[in-house]
C-alpha positions as a printed Julia matrix, in Angstrom:
56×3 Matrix{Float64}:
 -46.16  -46.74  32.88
 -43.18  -48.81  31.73
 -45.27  -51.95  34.07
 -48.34  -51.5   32.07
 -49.71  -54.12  29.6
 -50.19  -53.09  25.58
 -53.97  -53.56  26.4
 -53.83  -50.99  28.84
 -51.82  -48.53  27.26
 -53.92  -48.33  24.68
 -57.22  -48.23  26.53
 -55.4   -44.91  28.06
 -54.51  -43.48  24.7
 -58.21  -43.8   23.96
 -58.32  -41.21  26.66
 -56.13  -39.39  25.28
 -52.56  -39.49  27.78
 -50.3   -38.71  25.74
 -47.78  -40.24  27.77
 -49.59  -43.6   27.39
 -49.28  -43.02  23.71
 -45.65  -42.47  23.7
 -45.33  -45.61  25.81
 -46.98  -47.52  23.28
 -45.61  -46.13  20.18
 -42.04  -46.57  21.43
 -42.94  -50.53  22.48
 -44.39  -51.18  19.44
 -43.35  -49.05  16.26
 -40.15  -51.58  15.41
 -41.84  -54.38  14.95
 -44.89  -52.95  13.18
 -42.29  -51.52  10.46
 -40.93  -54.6    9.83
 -44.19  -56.4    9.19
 -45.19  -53.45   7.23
 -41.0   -53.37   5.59
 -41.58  -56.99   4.86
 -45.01  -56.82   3.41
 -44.74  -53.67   1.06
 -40.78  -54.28   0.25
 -40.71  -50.4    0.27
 -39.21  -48.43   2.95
 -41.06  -44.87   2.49
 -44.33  -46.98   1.96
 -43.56  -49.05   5.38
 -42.99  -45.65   6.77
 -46.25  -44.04   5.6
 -48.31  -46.84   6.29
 -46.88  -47.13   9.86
 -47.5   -43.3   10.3
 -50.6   -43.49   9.89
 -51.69  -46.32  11.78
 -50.61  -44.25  14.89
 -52.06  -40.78  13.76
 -55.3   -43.03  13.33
């Protein structure tokens, strides 16, 4: 899974593989923090908002 694209990752998380999903989360969780981090200047609200994106 470590080959496949973001685009297909997530197309399998839509089918629910979890191991897709953890595939994706750990490519793509630092940088969505920091655009959150930078955005909200708040860590626990970077965190929040970040944490819910992927239980979404």
């Amino acid at each position: 899974m470590c080959n496949s694209s973001l685009e297909d990752l997530f197309l399998l998380v839509k089918e629910s593989n979890e191991d897709a999903f953890d595939e994706l989360y750990h490519r793509t969780w630092k940088k969505l923090y920091e655009i959150a981090l930078r955005r909200l200047q708040h860590e626990n609200k970077a965190k929040e908002v970040i944490q819910d994106l992927y239980i979404d």
